[in-house]
C-alpha positions as CSV (number, residue, x, y, z in Angstrom):
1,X,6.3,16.3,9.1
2,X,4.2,14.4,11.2
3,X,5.0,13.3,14.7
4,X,7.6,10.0,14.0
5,X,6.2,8.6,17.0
6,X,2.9,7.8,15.0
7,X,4.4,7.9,11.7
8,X,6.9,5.1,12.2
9,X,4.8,2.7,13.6
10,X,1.8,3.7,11.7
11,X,3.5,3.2,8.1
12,X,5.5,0.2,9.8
13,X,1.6,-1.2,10.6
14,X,0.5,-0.8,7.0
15,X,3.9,-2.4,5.4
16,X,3.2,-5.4,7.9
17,X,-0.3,-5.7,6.5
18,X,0.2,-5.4,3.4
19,X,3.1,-8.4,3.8
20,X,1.4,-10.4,6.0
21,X,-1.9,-11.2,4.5
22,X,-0.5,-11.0,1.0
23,X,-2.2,-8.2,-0.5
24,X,0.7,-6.6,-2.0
25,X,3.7,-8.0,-4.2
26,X,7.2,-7.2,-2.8
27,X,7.2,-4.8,-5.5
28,X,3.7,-3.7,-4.2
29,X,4.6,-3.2,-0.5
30,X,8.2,-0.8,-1.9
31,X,6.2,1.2,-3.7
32,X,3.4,1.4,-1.5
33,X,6.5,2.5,1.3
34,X,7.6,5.2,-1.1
35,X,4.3,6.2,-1.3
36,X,3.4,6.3,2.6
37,X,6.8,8.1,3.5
38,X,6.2,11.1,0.9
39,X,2.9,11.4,2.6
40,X,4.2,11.4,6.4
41,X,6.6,14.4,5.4
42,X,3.3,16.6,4.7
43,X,3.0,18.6,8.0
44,X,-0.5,17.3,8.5
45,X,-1.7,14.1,9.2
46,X,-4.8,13.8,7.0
47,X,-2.8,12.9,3.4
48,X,-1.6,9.7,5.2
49,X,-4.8,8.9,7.0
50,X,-6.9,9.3,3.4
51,X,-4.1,7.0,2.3
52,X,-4.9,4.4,5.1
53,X,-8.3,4.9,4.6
54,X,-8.7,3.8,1.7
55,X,-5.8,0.7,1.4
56,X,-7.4,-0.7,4.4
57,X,-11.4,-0.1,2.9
58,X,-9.9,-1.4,-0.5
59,X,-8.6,-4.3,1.1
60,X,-11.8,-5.0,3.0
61,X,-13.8,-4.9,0.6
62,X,-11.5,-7.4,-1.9
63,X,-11.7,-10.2,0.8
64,X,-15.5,-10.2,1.2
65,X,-16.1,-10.6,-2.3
66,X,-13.1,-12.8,-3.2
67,X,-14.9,-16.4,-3.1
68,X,-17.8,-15.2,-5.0
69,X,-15.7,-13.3,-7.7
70,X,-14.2,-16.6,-7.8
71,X,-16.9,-18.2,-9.1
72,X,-17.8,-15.5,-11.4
73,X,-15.1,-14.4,-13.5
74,X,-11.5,-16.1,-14.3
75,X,-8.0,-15.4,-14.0
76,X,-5.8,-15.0,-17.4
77,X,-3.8,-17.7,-16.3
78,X,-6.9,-19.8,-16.2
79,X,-7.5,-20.4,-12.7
80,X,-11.0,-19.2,-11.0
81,X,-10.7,-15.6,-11.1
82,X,-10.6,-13.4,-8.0
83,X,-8.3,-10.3,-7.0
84,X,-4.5,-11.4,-6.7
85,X,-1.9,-9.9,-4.9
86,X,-1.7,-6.2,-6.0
87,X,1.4,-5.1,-7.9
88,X,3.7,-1.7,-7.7
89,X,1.5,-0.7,-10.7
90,X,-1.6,-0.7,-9.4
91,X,-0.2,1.1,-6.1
92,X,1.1,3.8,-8.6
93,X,-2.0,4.1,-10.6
94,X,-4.1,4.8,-7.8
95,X,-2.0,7.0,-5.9
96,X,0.8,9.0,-8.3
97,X,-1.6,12.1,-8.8
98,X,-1.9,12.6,-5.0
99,X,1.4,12.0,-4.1
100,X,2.8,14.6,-6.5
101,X,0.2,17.1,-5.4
102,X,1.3,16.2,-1.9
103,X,4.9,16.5,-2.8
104,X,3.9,20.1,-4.3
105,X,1.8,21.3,-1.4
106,X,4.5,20.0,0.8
107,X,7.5,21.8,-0.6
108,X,4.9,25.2,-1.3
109,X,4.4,25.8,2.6
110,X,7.8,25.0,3.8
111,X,8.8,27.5,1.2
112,X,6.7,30.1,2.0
113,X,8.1,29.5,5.8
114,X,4.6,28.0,7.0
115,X,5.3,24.8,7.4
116,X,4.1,24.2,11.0
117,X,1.4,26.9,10.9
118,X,-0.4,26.4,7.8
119,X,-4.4,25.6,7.7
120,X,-7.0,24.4,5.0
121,X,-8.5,28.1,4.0
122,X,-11.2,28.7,1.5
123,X,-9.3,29.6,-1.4
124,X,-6.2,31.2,0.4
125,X,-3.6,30.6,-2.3
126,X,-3.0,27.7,-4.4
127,X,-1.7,25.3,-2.0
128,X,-5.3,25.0,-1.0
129,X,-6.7,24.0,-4.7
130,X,-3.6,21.7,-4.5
131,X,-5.5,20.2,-1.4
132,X,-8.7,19.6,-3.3
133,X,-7.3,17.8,-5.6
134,X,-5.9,15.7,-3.1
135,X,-9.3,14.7,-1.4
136,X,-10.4,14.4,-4.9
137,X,-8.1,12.0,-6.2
138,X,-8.7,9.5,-3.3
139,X,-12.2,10.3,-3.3
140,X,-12.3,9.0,-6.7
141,X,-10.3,5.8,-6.6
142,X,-11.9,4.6,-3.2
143,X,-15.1,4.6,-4.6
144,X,-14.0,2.7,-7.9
145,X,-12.0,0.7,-6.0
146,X,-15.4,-0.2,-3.6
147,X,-17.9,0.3,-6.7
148,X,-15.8,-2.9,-8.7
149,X,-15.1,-4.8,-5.6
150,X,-18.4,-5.0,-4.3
151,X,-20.8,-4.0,-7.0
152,X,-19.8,-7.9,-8.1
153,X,-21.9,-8.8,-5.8
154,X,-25.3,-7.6,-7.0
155,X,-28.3,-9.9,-7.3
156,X,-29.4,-8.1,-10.6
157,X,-27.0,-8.6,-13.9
158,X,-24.6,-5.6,-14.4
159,X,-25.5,-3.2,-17.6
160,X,-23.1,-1.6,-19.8
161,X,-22.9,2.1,-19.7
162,X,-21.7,2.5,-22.8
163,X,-24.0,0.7,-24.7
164,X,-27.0,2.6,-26.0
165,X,-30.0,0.2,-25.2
166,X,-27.8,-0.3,-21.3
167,X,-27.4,-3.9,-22.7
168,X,-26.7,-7.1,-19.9
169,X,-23.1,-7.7,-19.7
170,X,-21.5,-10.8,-17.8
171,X,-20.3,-10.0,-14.2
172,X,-17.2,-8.2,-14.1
173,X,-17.5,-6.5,-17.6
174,X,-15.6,-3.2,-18.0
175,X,-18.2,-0.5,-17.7
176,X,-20.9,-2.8,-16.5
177,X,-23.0,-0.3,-13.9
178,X,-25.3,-1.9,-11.0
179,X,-26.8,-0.1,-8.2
180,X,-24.9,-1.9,-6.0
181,X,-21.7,-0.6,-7.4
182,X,-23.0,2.8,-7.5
183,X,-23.6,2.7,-3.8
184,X,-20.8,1.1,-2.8
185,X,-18.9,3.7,-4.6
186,X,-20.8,6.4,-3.5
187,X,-19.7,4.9,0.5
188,X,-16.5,4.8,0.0
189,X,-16.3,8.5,-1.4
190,X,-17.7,9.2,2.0
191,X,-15.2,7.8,4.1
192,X,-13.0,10.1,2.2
193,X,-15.1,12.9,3.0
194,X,-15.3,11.8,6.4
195,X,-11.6,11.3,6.8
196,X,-10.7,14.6,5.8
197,X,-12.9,16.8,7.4
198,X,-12.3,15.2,10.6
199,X,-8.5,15.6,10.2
200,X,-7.5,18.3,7.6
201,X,-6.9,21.3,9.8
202,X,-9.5,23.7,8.3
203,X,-9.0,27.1,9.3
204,X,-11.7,28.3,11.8
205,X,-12.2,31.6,10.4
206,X,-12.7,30.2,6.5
207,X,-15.1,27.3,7.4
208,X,-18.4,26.9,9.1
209,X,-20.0,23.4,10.4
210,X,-22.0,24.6,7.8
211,X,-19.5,24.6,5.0
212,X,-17.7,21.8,6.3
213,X,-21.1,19.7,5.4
214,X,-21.3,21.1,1.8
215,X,-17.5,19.7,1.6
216,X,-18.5,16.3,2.5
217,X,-21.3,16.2,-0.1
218,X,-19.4,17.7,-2.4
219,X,-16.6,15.3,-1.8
220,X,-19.1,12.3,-2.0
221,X,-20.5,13.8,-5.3
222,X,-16.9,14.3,-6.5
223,X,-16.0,10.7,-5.6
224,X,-19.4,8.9,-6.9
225,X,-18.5,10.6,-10.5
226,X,-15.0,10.0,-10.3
227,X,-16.6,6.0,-10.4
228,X,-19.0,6.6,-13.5
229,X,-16.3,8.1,-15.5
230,X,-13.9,4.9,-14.4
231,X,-16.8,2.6,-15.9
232,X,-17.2,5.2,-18.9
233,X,-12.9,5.3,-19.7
234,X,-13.3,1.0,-18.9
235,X,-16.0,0.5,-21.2
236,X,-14.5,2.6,-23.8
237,X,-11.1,2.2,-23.7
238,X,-10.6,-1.1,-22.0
239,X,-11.1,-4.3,-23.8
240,X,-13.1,-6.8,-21.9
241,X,-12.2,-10.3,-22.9
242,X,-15.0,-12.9,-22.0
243,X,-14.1,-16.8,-21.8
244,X,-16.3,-18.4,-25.0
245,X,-16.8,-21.8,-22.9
246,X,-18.4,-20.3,-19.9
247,X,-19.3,-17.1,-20.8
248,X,-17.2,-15.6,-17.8
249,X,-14.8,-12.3,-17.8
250,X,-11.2,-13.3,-18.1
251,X,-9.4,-10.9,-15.6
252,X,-6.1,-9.8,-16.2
253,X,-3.1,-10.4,-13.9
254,X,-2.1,-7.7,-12.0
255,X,-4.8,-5.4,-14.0
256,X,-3.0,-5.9,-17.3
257,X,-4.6,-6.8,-20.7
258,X,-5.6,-10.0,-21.7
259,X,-4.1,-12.0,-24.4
260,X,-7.3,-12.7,-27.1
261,X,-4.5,-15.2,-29.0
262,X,-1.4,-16.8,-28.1
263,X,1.1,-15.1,-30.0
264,X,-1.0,-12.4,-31.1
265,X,0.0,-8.9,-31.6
266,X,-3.5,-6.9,-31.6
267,X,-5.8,-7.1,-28.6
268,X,-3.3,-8.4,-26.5
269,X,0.3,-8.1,-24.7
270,X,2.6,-10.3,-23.9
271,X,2.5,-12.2,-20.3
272,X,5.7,-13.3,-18.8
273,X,6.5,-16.1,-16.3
274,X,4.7,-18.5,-14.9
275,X,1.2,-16.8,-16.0
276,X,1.9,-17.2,-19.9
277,X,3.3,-21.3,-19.2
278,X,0.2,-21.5,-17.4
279,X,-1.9,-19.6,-20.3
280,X,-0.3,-20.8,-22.6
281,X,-0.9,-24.9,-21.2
282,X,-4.8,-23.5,-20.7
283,X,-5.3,-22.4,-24.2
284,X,-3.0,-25.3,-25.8
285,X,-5.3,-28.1,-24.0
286,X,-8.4,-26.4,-25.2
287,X,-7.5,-26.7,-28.8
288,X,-6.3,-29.8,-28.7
289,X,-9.7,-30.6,-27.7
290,X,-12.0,-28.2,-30.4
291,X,-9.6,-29.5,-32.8
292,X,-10.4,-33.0,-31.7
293,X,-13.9,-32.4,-32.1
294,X,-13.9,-31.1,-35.4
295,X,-11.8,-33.2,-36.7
296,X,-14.8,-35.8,-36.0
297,X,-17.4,-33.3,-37.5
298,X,-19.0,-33.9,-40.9
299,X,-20.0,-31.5,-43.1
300,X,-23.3,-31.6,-45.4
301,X,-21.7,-31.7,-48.6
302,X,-19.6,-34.1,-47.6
303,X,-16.3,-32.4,-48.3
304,X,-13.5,-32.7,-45.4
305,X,-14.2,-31.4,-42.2
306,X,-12.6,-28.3,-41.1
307,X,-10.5,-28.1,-38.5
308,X,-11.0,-25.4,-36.0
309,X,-7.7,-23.1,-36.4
310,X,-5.4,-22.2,-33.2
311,X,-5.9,-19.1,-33.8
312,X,-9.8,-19.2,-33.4
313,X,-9.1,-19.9,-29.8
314,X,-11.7,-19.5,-26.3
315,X,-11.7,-16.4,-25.6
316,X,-13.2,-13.3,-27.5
317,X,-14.1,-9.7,-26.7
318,X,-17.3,-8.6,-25.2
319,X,-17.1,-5.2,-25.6
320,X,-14.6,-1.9,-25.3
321,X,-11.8,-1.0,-27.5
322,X,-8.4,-2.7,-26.7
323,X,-6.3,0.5,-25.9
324,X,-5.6,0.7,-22.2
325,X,-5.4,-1.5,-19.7
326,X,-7.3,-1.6,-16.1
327,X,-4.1,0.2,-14.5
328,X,-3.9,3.2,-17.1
329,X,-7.7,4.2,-17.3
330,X,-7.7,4.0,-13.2
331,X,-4.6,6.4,-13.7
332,X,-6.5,8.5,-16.1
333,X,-9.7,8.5,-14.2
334,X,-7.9,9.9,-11.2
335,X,-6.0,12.4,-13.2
336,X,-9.2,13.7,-14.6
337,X,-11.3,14.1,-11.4
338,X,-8.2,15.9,-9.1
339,X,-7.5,17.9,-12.1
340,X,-11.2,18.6,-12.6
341,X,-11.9,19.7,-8.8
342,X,-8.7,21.7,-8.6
343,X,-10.5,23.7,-11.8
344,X,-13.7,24.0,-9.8
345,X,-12.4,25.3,-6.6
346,X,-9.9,27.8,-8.3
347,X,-13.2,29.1,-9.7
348,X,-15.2,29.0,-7.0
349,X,-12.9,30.1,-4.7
350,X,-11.3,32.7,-7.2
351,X,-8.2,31.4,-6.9
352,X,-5.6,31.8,-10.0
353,X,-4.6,28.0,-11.0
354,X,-1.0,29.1,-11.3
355,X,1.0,26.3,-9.8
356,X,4.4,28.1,-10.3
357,X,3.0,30.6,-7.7
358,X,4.5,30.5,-4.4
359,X,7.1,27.7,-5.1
360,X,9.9,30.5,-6.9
């Protein structure tokens, strides 16, 4: 494991972050612990570093465009919208698939009695693809993590990748692209592919300066898809709900859905706690003032007026089917890209994708 001389304080130094400027639940910060400690046991130190890497870019990049999103988007509960504390979920979603792989690659080299002596090879065996997807599963979420967070701040409107024509979509739509997204995205796959091929110990004899080049563009092109296919899962799979009085996203707590109706069953699931009194006082107040209104409205053949039903209520859906939520698609996205680069190296590398190898 690695030295517990930096590991301690190190993991102790992220925990204190994470508790001190409030960017994790206390749900959050456990499972963010959990996550740190299995990745401390690997014998090298790069698995934790990509890990720091991109919490602390993540982070950043959430408090520069915090005031700004708040003015763009709002929150379910109905406050100004703008990234919360992040929950044990969205810890999970973004970093399960690495952790297990770690895990694996872990337990495969102290099995095989090289746990202290082991190297990143070009194919060696399968603990290396195991390593690829590694890189690739933080690759992936760093730059969707960077491409969402900052690409919010682009001066031209977002477009939706999923729509034929590329149609304008309100700020903070699922699947809404910008070139500023894409770029930001595309940077924080490179500090990725920085990060590991300054500290994954790459055996000499398997990798030139050369090759170590083509991994960091390959890792950058890895990462920078891994974002477009995030947009592509959002935009298909991922209701976004816009606000009908403002026209803004409504953002989900904690990157859950967002109720369409109070009470509703379809397009929506249930909010507990404080965030559904607080929705729930929101979208009661704003009836009581439609219905108000057109209660006062006349109609042109002069029969009653009809009263706008509860169940009409402010918000509706902009676009995207209402089947996942922001958690499970990032979940799926970096499933789909670690799985997808540990198929690519096996081939390239001709290296038989049979996990079971090595760990019996």
């Amino acid at each position: 494991m690695v030295n517990p001389a930096i590991a301690v304080p190190a993991v102790s130094a992220l925990v204190y972050r994470a508790w001190s400027r409030k960017t994790l639940t206390p749900a959050g910060i456990l499972a963010a612990s959990l996550t740190a400690v299995v990745h401390v046991l690997h014998p090298w130190i790069a698995p934790f570093l990509l890990l720091a890497v991109f919490y602390l870019a993540g982070s950043r990049a959430t408090k520069v465009k915090h005031d700004i999103k708040a003015q763009l988007t709002l929150s379910a509960s109905g406050a100004a919208g703008g990234e919360g504390a992040r929950t044990h979920i969205q810890v999970f979603a973004n970093s399960i698939v690495a952790t297990v792989l770690i895990a694996l690659h872990t337990y495969l080299i102290w099995n095989q009695g090289r746990y202290s002596t082991t190297c990143f090879a070009k194919g060696g065996d399968i603990g290396d693809v195991l390593m690829v997807g590694v890189i690739a599963n933080y690759a992936a979420v760093a730059a969707d993590t960077l491409s969402s967070e900052l690409g919010i701040l682009s001066k031209s409107s977002p477009r939706l990748i999923t729509s034929p024509t590329l149609r304008v979509v309100p700020p903070g739509t699922n699947g809404g692209v910008t070139l500023t997204g894409l770029l930001a995205g595309s940077f924080g796959a490179f500090l990725i592919a920085l990060t590991s091929v300054l500290f994954v110990p790459f055996c000499a004899e398997s990798w030139s300066l050369l090759d170590r080049a083509q991994f960091v563009v390959a890792v950058t092109v890895c990462g920078t898809l891994g974002s477009l296919l995030d947009s592509l899962l959002g935009g298909l799979l991922q209701a976004s709900v816009v606000d009908k009085r403002s026209g803004k996203i409504v953002e989900g707590t904690g990157g859950r859905k967002v109720l369409i109706h109070p009470g509703s069953t379809k397009s929506s699931v249930a909010t507990t706690g404080s965030d559904a009194r607080k929705y729930n006082s929101d979208i009661h107040a704003t009836e009581s003032v439609v219905n108000a209104v057109s209660a006062r409205a006349t109609r042109t053949d002069n029969l009653p007026a009809k009263v706008a039903s509860a169940e009409e209520g402010s918000r509706k859906v902009e676009s995207g089917f209402d089947i996942l939520d922001n958690n499970a698609v990032n979940l799926l996205m970096a499933a789909i890209m670690s799985l997808g680069a540990m198929v690519f190296a096996s081939y390239y590398w001709g290296v038989p994708l049979n996990v079971a190898e090595g760990f019996v």
